[in-house]
C-alpha positions in Angstrom: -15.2 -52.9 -15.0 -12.7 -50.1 -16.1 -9.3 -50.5 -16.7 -7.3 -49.0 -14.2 -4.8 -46.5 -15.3 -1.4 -46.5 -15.0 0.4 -44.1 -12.9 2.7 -42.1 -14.1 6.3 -41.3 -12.5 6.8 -38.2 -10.2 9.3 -36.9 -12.7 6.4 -37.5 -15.8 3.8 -35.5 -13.8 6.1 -33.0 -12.9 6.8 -32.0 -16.4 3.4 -32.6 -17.9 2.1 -29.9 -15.0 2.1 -26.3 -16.3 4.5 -24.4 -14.7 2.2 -21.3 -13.9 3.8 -21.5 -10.1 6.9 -20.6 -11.8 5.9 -17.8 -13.5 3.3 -16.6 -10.9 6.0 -16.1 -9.1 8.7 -14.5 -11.5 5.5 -12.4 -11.6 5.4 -11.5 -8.2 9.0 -11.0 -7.5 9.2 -9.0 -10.4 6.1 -6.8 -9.1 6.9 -6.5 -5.3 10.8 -5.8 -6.4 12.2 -2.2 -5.2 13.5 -1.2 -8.5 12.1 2.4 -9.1 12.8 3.3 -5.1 15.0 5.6 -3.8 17.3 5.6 -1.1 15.8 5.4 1.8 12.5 4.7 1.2 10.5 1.6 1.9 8.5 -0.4 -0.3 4.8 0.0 1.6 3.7 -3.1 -1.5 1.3 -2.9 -4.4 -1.3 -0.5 -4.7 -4.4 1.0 -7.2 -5.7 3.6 -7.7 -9.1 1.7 -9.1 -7.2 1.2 -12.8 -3.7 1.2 -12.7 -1.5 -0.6 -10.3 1.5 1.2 -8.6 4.4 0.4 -5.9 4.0 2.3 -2.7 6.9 3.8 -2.0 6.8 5.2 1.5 8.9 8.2 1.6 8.7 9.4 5.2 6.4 8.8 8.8 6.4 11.0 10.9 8.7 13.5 9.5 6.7 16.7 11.1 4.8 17.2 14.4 0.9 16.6 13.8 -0.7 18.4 11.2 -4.0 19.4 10.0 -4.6 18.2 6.8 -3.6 21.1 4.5 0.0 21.5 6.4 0.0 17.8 5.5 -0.2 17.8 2.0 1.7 20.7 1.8 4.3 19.0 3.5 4.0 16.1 1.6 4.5 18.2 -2.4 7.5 19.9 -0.7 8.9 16.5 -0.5 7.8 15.5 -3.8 5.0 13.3 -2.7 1.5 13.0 -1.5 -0.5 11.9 1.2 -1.8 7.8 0.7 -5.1 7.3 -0.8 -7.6 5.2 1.6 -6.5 2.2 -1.0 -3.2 2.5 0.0 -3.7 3.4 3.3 -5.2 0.0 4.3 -2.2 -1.7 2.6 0.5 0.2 4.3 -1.5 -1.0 7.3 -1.6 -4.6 6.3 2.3 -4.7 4.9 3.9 -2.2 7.4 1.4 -1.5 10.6 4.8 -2.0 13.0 6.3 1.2 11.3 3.0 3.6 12.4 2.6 4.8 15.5 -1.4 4.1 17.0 -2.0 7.4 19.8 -3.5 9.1 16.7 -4.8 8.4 13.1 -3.0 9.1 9.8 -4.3 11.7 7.4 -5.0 10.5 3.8 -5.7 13.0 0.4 -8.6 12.1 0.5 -11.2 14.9 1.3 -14.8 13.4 2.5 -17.8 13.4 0.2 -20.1 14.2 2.9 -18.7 17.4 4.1 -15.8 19.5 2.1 -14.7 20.7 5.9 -13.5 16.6 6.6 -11.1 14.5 5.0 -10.8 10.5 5.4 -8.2 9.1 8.0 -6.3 5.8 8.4 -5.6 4.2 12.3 -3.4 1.6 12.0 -4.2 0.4 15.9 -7.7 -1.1 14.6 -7.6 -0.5 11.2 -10.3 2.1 11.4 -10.8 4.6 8.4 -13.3 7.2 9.0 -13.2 11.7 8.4 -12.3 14.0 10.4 -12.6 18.4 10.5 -9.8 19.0 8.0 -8.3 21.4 10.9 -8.0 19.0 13.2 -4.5 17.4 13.7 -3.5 13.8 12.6 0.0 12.1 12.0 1.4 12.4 8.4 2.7 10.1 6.3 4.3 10.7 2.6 4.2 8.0 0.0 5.5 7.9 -3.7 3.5 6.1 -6.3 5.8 3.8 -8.8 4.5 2.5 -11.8 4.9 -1.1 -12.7 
């Protein structure tokens, strides 16, 4: 029969453990921090473009009447921005969804592969992401990308 171990104290265990936690979250506070925004803008969280990972600094909602998508991203270089991706789209929706309004979707810069006439959209009622005729009229939305 095998010798039972003995246990060691809380205290013992505590300090043997690595203390990844910690650092995970040092990590995270230092990523989802809002150095690098300006005032009045709202951290919308962390987002990709597929390599590199960025803040999402939401700049304005809803700062003009409902736009096609050209007037859009017009609107949103004037401001020294751009529309959000589809990526960070569906993380504005899943860190700020209260902010949006949900009578009509959210233009994105993203033009559809499909059909060069349509671009993709974001609805932050149900989440649903699909395109749209490019001259049709959608909410707008201007976002910021921070680097890390």
């Amino acid at each position: 029969m095998p010798k039972k171990k003995a246990s060691k104290s809380r205290r013992a265990r505590s300090a043997a453990r690595p203390q990844t936690a910690r650092r995970t979250t040092g990590k995270a506070t230092e990523i989802l921090n809002t150095s690098g925004l300006r005032k009045g803008e709202i951290l919308g969280g962390i987002s990709t473009d597929g390599k590199v990972p960025y803040r999402l600094a939401v700049m304005e909602i809803d700062g003009i009447a409902q736009a096609d998508q050209a007037a859009a991203l017009a609107h949103a270089s004037k401001l020294g921005g751009d529309l959000p991706s589809r990526i960070d789209s569906l993380v504005l929706r899943m860190t700020l969804k209260e902010k949006f309004k949900t009578d009509r979707f959210y233009w994105t810069n993203e033009d559809y592969a499909g059909d060069s006439d349509r671009a993709w959209y974001q609805w932050f009622g149900d989440g649903d992401q699909g395109d749209w005729r490019k001259s049709g009229t959608g909410r707008v939305c201007v976002v910021r990308r921070v680097p890390l």
